[in-house]
LUMLOTI-243115 format. One line per 8 residues: number of its first residue (from 1); their letters; for each residue x, y, z of C-alpha. Coordinates in nm, 3 decimals, decimal comma. Example, Ala and Ser with C-alpha at 12.3 -4.5 7.8 and 13.67 -1.06 7.14 Angstrom:
REM LUMLOTI-243115
1 = AS = 1,230 -0,450 0,780 | 1,367 -0,106 0,714
REM end
This chain:
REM LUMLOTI-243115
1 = XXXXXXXX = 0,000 0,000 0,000 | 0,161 0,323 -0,114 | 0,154 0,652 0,089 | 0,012 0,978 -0,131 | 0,274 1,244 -0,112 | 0,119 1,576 -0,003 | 0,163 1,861 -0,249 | 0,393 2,127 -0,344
9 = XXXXXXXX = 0,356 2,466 -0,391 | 0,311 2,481 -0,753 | -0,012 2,239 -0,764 | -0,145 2,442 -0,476 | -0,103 2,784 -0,701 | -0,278 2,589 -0,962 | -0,554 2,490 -0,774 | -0,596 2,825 -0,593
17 = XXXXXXXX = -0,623 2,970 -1,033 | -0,941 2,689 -1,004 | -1,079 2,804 -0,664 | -1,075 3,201 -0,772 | -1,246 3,087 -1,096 | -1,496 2,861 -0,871 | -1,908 2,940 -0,884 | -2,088 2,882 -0,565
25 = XXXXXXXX = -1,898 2,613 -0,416 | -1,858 2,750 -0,022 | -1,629 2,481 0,034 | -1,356 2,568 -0,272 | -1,133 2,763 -0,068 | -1,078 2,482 0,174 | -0,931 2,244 -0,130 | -0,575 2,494 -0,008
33 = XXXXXXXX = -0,523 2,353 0,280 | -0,155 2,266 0,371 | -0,111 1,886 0,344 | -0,335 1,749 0,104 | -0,276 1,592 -0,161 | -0,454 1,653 -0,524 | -0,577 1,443 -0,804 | -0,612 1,606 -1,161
41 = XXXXXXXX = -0,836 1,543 -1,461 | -0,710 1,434 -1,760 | -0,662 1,764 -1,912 | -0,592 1,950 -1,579 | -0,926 2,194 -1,582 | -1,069 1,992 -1,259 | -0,898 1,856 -0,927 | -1,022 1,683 -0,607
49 = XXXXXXXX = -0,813 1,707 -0,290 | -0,769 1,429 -0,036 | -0,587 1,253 0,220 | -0,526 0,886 0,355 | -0,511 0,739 0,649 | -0,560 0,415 0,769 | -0,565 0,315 0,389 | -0,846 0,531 0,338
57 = XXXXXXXX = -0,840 0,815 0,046 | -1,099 1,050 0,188 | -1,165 1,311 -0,071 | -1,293 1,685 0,115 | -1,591 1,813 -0,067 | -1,698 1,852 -0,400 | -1,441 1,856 -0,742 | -1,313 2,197 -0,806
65 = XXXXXXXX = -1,284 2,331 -1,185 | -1,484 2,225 -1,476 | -1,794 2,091 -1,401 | -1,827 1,922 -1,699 | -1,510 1,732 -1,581 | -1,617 1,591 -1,294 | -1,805 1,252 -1,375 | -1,466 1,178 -1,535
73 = XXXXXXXX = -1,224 1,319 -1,271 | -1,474 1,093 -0,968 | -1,446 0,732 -1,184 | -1,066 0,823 -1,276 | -0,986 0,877 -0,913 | -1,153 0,552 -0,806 | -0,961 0,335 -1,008 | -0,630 0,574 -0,928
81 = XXXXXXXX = -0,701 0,463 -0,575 | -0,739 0,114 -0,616 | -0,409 0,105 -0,793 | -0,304 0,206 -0,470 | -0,465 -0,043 -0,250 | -0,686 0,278 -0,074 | -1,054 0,234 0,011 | -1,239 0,558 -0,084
89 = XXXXXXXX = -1,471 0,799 0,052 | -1,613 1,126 0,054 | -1,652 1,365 0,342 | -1,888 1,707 0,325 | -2,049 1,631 -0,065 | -2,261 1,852 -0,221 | -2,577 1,725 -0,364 | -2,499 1,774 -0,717
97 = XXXXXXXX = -2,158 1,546 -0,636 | -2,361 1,273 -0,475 | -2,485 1,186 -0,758 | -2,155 1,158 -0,975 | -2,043 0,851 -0,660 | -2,393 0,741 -0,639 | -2,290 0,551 -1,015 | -1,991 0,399 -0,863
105 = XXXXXXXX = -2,200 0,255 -0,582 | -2,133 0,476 -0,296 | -2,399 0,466 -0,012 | -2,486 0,810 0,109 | -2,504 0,951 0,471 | -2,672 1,325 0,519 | -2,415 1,510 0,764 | -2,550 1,859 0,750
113 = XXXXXXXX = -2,615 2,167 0,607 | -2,450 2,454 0,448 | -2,559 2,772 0,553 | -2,554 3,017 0,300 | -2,693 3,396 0,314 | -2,770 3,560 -0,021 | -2,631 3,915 0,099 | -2,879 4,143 -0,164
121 = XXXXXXXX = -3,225 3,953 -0,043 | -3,116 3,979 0,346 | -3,213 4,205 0,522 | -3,313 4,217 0,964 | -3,673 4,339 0,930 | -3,947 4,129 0,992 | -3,995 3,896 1,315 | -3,825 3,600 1,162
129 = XXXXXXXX = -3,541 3,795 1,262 | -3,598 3,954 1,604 | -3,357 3,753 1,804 | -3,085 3,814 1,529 | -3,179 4,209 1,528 | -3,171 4,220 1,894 | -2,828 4,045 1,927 | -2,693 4,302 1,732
137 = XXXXXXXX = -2,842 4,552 1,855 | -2,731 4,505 2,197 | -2,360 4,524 2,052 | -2,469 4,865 1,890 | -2,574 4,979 2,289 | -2,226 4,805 2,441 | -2,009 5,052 2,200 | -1,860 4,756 2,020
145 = XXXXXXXX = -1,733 4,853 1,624 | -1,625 4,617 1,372 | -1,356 4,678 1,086 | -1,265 4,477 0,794 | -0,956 4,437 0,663 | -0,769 4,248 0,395 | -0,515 4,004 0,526 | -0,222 4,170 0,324
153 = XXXXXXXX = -0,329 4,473 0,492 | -0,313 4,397 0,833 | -0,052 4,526 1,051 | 0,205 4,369 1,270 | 0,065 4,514 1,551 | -0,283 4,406 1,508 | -0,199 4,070 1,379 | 0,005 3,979 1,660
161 = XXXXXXXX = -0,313 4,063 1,859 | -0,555 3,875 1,660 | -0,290 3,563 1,724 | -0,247 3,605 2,059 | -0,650 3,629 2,092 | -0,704 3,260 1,897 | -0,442 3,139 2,094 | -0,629 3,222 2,436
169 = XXXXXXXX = -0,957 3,068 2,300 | -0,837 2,821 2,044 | -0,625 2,579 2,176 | -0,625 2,324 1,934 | -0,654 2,302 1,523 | -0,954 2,052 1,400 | -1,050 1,993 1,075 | -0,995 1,878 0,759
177 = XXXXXXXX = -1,272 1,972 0,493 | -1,351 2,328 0,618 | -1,082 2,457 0,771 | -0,782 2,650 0,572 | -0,503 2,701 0,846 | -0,187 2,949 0,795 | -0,365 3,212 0,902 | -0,223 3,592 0,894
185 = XXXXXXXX = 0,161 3,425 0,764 | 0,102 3,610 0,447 | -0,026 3,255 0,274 | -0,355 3,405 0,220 | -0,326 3,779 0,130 | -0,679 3,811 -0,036 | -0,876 3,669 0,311 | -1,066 3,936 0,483
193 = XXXXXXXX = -1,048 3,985 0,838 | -1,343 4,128 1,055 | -1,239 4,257 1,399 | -1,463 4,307 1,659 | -1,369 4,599 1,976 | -1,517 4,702 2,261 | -1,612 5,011 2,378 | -1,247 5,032 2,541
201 = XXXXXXXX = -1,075 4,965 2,204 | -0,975 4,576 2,291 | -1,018 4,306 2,051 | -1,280 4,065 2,167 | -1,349 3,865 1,845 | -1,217 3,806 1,462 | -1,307 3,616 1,202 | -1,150 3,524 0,858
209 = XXXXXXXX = -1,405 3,507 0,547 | -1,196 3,313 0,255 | -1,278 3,447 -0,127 | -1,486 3,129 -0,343 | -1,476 3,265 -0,676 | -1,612 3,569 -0,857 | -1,902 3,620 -0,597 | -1,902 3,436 -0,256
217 = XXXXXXXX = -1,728 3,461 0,075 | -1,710 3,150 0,306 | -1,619 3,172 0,707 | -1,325 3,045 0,800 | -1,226 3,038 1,155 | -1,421 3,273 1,381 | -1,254 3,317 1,672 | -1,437 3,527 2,019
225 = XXXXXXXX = -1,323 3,576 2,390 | -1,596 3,451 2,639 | -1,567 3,763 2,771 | -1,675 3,965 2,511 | -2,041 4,125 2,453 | -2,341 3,890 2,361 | -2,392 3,905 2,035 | -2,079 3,977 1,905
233 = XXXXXXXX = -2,070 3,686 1,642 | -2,400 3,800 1,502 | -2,287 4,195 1,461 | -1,967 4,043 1,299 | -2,106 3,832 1,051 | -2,393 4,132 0,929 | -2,126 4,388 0,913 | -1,955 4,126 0,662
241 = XXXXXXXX = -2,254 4,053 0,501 | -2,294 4,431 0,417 | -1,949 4,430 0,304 | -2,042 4,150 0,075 | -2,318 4,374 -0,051 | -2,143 4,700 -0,121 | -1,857 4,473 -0,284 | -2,085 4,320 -0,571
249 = XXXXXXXX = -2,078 3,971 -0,436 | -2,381 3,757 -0,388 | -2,374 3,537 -0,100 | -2,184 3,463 0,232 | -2,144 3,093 0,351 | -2,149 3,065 0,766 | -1,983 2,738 0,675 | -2,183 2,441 0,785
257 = XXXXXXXX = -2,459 2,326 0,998 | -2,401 1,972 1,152 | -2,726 1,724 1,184 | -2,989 2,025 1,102 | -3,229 1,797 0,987 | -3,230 1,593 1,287 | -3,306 1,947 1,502 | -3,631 2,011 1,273
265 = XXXXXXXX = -3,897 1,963 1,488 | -4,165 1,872 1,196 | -4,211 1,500 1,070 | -3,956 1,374 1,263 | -3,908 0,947 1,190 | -3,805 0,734 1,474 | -3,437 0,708 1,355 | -3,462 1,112 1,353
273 = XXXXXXXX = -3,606 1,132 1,711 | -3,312 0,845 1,814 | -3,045 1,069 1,624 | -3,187 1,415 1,764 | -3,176 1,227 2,149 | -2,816 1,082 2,081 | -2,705 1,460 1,966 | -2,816 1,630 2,288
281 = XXXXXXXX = -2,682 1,401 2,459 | -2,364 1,428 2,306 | -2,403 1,821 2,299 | -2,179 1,915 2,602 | -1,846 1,820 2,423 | -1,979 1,869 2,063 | -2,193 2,143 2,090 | -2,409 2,049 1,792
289 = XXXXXXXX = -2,678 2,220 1,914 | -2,578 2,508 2,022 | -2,456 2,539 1,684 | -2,765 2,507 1,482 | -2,956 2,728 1,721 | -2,730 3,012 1,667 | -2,694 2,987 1,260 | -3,124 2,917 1,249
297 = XXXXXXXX = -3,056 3,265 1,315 | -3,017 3,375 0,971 | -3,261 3,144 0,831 | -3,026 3,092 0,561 | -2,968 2,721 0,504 | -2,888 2,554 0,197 | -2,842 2,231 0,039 | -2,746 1,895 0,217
305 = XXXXXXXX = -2,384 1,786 0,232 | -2,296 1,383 0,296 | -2,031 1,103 0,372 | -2,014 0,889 0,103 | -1,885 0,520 0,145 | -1,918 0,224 0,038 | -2,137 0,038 0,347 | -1,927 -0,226 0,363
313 = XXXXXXXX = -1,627 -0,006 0,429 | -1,784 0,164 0,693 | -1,622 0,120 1,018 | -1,253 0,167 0,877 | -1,373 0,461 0,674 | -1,542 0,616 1,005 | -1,211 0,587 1,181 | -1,023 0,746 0,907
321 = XXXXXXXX = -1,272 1,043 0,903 | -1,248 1,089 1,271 | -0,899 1,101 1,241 | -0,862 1,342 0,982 | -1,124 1,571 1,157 | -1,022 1,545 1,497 | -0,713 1,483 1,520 | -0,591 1,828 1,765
329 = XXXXXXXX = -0,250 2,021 1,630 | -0,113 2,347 1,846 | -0,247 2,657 1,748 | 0,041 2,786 1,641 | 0,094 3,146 1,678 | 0,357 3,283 1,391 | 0,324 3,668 1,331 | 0,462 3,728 0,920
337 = X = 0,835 3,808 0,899
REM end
């Protein structure tokens, strides 16, 4: 069984030419991460990214490039793998992309939802939205601003206190298919940072929004102290979202919403009422919940993403995925030369 050699720079500057060219794909950006490895189409307009372990090639997300290339690039990369000895699976596809495994016999588990706001029909009016309006409203009375910035921009002085912030409230790295890593090392000049102050002028939250294509942002990594005003994630995210606005672009992915089916309370099956049970249950170290109450906020969610396996693969592919997603690295705090 061979090992798949991660890649180098130049691949990753040709994939980031694919990502910039994407169209609505939140999860494009993410195909950049350091450490991954990429496969190619035949005539190098469309790439998949992935990683093994435990002899498991899980690819993260959807294709990138030409769509028209992807039923080849998904069948190419099965048979690539096999070559290798590698079981394969899929972690966070897109609907579209379920389809393209679903003909090579790939079983499909729903994991979520993305969350997706489209920034020119949003607006907080209406009652739908009182709880999000009054979040950031009470951020408005606490004196807290917000300014946006684009990573090459950013100072030494204010990135060394943005790093020094995620490193008091993010101890660990997670994540494989939606988080992006190296962040303010001058790897991803065109991110945009939002920074959130208090009255007093301290940071008390950040968060990086990642450029997918022509028209899209996607959340990276938001980052908040505990001790900063309520409602201080909300205020960031609409101040971003107006951004988005005044910039041309047309929507702004909040990433992902774990299990949100499972928390709809209407028509709920017996396997959804033992999944929804097993989730709060497993909420104090997850925080599932939590997370779908705050981004039902912004009534904004969007199409399904899955796991995709083969069923007979299952437990070795589930350890592999765990692996890959939870596996904790340092934050590593690295102000740019």
């Amino acid at each position: 069984m061979q090992r798949a050699a991660p890649a180098d720079q130049g691949q990753r500057e040709r994939v980031r030419r694919l990502v910039t060219a994407a169209e609505g794909d939140p999860l494009a950006p993410f195909a950049l991460r350091l450490g991954k490895s990429y496969f190619w189409s035949s005539d190098g307009r469309a790439v998949l990214d992935y990683r093994v372990r435990l002899g498991t090639a899980v690819v993260a997300g959807d294709p990138v490039g030409d769509r028209d290339q992807f039923a080849a690039l998904t069948g190419e990369f099965i048979a690539f793998a096999e070559r290798h000895g590698w079981r394969v699976a899929v972690l966070a596809a897109g609907e579209q992309t379920r389809l393209l495994w679903a003909a090579h016999r790939f079983g499909a588990l729903s994991i979520g939802r993305d969350v997706i706001v489209a920034v020119n029909d949003f607006s907080l009016k209406g009652p739908r939205f009182r709880n999000l309006r009054q979040a950031v409203q009470r951020t408005h009375n606490a004196g807290v601003t917000v300014s946006l910035h684009a990573e090459a921009d950013i100072d030494q002085q204010l990135a060394a206190d943005l790093l020094q912030l995620r490193a008091r409230c993010h101890k660990q790295d997670r994540g494989f298919s939606m988080l992006l890593g190296n962040l303010l090392d001058g790897t991803h000049p065109d991110a945009l940072i939002a920074v959130a102050e208090d009255r007093s002028g301290r940071r008390v939250a950040f968060q990086r929004y990642l450029r997918s294509g022509l028209d899209g942002l996607t959340l990276d990594l938001p980052v908040r102290d505990p001790t900063a005003p309520n409602g201080v994630d909300e205020r960031v995210i609409i101040d971003v979202v107006g951004w988005a606005r005044e910039h041309g672009l047309q929507w702004v992915s909040l990433a992902f919403a774990p299990f949100a089916d499972l928390h709809e309370t209407q028509h709920r099956t017996l396997g959804g009422w033992v999944g929804y049970h097993s989730l709060r249950l497993l909420d104090p170290w997850i925080r599932v919940g939590s997370l779908y109450q705050y981004l039902r906020k912004f009534d904004a969610m969007a199409g399904q993403r899955f796991v995709l396996l083969r069923w007979r693969q299952v437990v070795p592919v589930a350890l592999a995925m765990l692996l890959l997603e939870f596996r904790s690295t340092p934050a590593r705090v690295r102000p740019r030369a």
